[in-house]
C-alpha positions as CSV (number, residue, x, y, z in Angstrom):
1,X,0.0,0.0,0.0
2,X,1.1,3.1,-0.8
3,X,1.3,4.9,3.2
4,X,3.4,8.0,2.0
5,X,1.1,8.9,-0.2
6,X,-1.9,8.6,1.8
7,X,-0.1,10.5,4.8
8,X,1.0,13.3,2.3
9,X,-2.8,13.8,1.5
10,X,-3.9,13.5,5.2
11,X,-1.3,16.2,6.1
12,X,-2.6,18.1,3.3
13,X,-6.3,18.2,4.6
14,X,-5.5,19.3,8.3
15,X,-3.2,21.9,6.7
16,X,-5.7,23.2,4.2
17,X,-7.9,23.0,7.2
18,X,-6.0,25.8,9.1
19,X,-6.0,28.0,6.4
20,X,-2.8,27.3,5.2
21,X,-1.6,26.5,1.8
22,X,0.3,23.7,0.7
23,X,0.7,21.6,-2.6
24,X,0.3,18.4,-2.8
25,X,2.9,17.4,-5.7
26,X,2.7,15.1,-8.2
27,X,4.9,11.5,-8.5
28,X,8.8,12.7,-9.6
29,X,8.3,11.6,-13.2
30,X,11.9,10.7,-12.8
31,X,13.1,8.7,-16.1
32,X,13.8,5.1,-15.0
33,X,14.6,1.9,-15.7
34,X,14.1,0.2,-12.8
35,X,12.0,0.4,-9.8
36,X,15.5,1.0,-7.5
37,X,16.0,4.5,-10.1
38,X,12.3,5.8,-8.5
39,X,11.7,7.2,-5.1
40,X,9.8,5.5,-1.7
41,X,6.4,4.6,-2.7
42,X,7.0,4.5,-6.4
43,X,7.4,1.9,-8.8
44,X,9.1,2.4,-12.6
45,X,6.6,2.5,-15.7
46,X,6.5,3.0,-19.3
47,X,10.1,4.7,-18.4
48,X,8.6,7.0,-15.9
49,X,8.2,6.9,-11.6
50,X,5.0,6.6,-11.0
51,X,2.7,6.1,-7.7
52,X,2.4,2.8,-6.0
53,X,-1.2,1.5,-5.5
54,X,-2.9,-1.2,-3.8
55,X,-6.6,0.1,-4.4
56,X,-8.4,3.0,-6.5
57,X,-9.0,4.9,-3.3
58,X,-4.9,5.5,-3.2
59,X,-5.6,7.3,-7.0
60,X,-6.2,10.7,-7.5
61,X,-8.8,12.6,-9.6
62,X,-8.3,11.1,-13.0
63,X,-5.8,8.3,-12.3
64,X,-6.7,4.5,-12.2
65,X,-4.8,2.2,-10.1
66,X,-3.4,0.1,-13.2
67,X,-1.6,-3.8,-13.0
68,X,1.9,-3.3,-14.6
69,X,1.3,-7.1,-15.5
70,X,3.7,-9.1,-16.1
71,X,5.8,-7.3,-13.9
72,X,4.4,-6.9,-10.7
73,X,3.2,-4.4,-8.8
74,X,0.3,-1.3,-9.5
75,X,0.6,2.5,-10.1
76,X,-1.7,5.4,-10.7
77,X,-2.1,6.5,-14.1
78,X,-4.5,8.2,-15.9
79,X,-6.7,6.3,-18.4
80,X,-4.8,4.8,-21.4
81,X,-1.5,4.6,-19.9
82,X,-0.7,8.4,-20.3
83,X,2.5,9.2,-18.0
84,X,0.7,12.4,-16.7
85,X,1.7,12.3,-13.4
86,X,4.9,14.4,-13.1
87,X,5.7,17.9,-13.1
88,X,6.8,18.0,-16.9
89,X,4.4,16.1,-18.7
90,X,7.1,13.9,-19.7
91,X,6.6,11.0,-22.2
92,X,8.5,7.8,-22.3
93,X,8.5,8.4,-26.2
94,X,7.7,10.5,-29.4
95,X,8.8,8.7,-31.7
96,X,9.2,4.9,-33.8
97,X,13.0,5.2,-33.2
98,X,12.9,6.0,-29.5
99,X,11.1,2.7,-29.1
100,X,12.8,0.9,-31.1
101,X,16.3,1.7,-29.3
102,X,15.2,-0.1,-27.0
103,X,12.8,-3.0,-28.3
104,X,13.1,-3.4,-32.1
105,X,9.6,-5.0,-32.2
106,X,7.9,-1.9,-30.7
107,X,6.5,1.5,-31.9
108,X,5.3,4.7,-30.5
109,X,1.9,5.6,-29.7
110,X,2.6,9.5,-29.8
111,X,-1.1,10.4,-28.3
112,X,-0.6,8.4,-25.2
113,X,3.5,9.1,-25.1
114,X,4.5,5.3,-24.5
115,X,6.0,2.1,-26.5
116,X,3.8,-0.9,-27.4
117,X,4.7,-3.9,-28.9
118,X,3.8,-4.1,-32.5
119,X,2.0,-7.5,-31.0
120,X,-0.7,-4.9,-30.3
121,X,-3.2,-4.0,-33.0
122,X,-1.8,-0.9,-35.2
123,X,-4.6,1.4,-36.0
124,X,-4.8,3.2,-39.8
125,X,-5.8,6.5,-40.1
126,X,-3.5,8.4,-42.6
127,X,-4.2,8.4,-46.5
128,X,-1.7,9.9,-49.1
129,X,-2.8,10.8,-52.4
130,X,0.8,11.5,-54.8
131,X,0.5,12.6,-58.3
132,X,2.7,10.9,-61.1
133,X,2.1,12.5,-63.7
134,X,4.9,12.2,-66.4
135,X,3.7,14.5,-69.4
136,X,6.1,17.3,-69.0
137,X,2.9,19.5,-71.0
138,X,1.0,19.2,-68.0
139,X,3.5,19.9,-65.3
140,X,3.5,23.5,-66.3
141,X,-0.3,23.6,-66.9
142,X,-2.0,27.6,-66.7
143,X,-5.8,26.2,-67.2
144,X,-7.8,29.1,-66.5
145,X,-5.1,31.2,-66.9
146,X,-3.3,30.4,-63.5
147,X,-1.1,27.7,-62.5
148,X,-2.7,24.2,-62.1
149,X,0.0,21.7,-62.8
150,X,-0.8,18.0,-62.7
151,X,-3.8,16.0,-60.2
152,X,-6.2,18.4,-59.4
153,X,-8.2,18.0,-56.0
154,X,-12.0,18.8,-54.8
155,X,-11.8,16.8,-51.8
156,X,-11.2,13.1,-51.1
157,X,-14.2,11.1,-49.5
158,X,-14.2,7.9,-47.3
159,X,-17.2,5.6,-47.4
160,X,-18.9,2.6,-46.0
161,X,-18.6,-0.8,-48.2
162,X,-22.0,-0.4,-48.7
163,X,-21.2,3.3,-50.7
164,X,-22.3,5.3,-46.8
165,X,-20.0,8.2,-46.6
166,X,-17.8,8.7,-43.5
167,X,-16.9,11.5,-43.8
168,X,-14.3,13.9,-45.8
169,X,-10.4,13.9,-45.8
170,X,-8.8,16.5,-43.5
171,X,-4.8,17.6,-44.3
172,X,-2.6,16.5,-42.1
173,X,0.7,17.0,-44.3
174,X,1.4,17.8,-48.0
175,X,4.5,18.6,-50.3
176,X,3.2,20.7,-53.4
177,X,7.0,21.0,-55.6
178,X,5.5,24.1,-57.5
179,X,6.3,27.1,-55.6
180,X,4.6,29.0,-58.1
181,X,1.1,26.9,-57.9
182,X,-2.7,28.9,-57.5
183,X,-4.3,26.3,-56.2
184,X,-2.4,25.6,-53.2
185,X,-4.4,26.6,-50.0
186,X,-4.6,23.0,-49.1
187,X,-5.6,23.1,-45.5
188,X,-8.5,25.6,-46.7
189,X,-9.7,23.0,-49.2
190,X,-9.3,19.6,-47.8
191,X,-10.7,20.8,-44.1
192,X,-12.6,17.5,-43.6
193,X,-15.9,19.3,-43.9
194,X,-18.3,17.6,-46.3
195,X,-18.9,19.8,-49.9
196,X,-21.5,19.9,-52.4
197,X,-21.7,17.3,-55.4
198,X,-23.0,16.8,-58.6
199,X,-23.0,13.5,-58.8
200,X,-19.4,12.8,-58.0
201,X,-17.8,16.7,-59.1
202,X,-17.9,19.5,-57.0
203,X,-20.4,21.5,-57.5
204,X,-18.9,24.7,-57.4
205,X,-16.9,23.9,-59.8
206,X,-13.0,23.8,-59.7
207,X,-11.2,27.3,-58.5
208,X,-8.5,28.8,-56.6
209,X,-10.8,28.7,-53.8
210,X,-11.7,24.6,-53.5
211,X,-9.0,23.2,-55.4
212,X,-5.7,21.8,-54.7
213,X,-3.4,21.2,-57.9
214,X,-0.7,19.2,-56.4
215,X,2.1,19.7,-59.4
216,X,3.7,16.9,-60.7
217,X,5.2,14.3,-58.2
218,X,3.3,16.4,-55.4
219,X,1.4,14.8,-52.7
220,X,-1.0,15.3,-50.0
221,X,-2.3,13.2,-47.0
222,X,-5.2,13.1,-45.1
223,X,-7.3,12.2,-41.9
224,X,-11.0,11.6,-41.8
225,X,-13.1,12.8,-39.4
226,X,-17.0,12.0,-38.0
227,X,-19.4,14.4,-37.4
228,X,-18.2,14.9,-33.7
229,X,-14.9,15.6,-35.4
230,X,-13.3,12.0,-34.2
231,X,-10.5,10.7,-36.4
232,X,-12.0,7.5,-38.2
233,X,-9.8,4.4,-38.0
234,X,-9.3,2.8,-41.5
235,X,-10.8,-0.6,-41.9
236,X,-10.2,-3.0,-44.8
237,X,-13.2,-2.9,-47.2
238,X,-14.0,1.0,-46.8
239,X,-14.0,3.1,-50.3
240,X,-11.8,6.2,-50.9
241,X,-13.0,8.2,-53.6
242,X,-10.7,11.1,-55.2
243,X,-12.6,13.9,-56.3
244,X,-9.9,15.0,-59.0
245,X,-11.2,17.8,-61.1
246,X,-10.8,17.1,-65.4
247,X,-11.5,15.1,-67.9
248,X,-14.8,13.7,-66.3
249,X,-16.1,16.9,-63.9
250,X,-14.3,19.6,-66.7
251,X,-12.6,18.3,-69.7
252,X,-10.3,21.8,-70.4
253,X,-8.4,20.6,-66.7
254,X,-6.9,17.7,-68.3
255,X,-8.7,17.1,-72.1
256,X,-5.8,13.7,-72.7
257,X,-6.6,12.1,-69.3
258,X,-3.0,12.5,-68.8
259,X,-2.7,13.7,-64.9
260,X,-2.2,10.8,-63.3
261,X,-1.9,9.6,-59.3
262,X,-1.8,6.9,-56.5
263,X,-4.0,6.7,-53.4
264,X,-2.0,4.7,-50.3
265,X,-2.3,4.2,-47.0
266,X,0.7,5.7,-44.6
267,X,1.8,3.5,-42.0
268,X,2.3,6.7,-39.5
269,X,0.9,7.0,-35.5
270,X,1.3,11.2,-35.6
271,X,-1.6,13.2,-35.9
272,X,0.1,15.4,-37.7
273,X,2.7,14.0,-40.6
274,X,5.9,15.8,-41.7
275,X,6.2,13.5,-44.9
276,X,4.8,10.9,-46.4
277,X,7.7,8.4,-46.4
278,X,5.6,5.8,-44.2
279,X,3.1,5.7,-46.8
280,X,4.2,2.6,-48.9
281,X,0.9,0.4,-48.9
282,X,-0.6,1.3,-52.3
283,X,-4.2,0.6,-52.9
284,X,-4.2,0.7,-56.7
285,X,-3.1,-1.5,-58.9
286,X,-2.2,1.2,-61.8
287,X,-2.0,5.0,-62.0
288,X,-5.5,6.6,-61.5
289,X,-7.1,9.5,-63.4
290,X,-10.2,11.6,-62.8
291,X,-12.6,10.2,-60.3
292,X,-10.8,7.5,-58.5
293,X,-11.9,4.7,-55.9
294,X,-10.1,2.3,-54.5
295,X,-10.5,0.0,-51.7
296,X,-8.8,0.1,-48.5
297,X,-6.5,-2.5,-47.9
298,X,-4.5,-2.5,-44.9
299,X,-0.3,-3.6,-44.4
300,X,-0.2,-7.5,-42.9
């Protein structure tokens, strides 16, 4: 049981009771390897001290007495495994590499700051879509008078197998090689909001205002989010559909069909993504063009 911290709270109560004012500190959050690195009344987890505990009524506010199974012994920590219990915040990790110093079969969940084994069920979230266009004519493209090299975006779509929509792609990262492109306000135009369709094309039309042009070899990824604004895990069967403006929604964009691009999905544990090298799972088979859809298929 853990005594010292139950007598630290005690003494806290009569001293708050005299009018006096005295924090009640959280564990060290010392970084440890052992139990010996961490202080009386604390035991070492996910890297971190934390608080010993026999029973929940040891925990306080948030925390849950948690098993360190197999090792032995309890400690308080908030739901999830967060190491929120020190002074800093600290987190045992933030990112792959750190982990995998240490256990090569292990990977960082960067939410919850701490290594798991990849034993334990990776969850999907991130889609890349990356142009590949090779006609030089269209890398250089001034449709509509401004810059619009290459795969042109509306927005990208997730649905159901059964053709439900989940909801709409959200940036998360991109790489647009075109200094010099118009149509380039992607966070603007891939927000994760839905839009209006005709059929399959944007409504509205394609503009500097809801359209991406990625430039040739350029790529963007994205999230999806619910209507309560929840990141959707991918699951194998789901649709993507890329909304890719010409040929099918506006022949001028691209009259030869010749803009062409891939759809993956990114094996990547960050909310937000600095580059898309962890997307290497391709979902098509051969370079898309226009209205794509492909189906998800997840990494063994």
């Amino acid at each position: 049981m853990n005594l010292k911290r139950k007598l630290i709270g005690a003494l806290f109560a009569v001293i708050a009771g005299s009018g006096l004012v005295m924090a009640c500190g959280p564990a060290s959050g010392a970084s440890c390897e052992f139990d010996t690195d961490c202080a009386d009344g604390e035991l070492c987890y996910g890297g971190f001290c934390e608080f010993e505990c026999d029973t929940q009524d040891e925990c306080q506010g948030d925390e849950v007495c948690t098993s360190r199974a197999p090792t032995s012994g309890s400690v308080c920590i908030v739901p999830g495994g967060t190491v929120t219990n020190n002074e800093n915040n600290q987190k045992e990790c933030t990112t792959n590499e750190q982990c995998e110093a240490k256990d090569p079969n292990s990977f960082c969940d960067i939410d919850a700051g701490v290594c798991k084994s990849t034993a334990t069920t990776k969850e999907y979230v991130t889609v890349s879509v990356r142009d590949v266009t090779t006609a030089q004519n269209r890398c250089a493209d001034t449709t509509a008078t401004q810059p619009s090299p290459a795969t042109k975006l509306s927005y990208i779509q997730l649905l159901t197998t059964n053709g439900v929509s989940l909801g709409y792609g959200q940036e998360v990262g991109y790489d647009i090689s075109n200094n010099n492109n118009a149509y380039n306000d992607v966070g603007a135009v891939l927000d994760g909001k839905p839009i209006n369709l005709d059929g399959q094309c944007a409504k509205e039309g394609f503009t500097v205002d809801n359209g991406v042009a990625l430039s040739c070899g350029g790529y963007v990824m994205v999230q999806f989010k619910d209507s309560d604004g929840k990141t959707i895990t991918l699951a194998e069967g789901q649709q993507i559909v890329v909304g890719v403006y010409g040929k099918v929604c506006d022949a001028k964009f691209d009259k030869d069909g010749e803009d062409k691009y891939d759809v993956y999905v990114c094996d990547t544990f960050a909310a937000t993504n600095a580059s898309d090298a962890s997307c290497t799972n391709k979902l098509n088979t051969s370079p898309l063009n226009g209205i794509g859809s492909v189906n998800v298929v997840l990494p063994n």
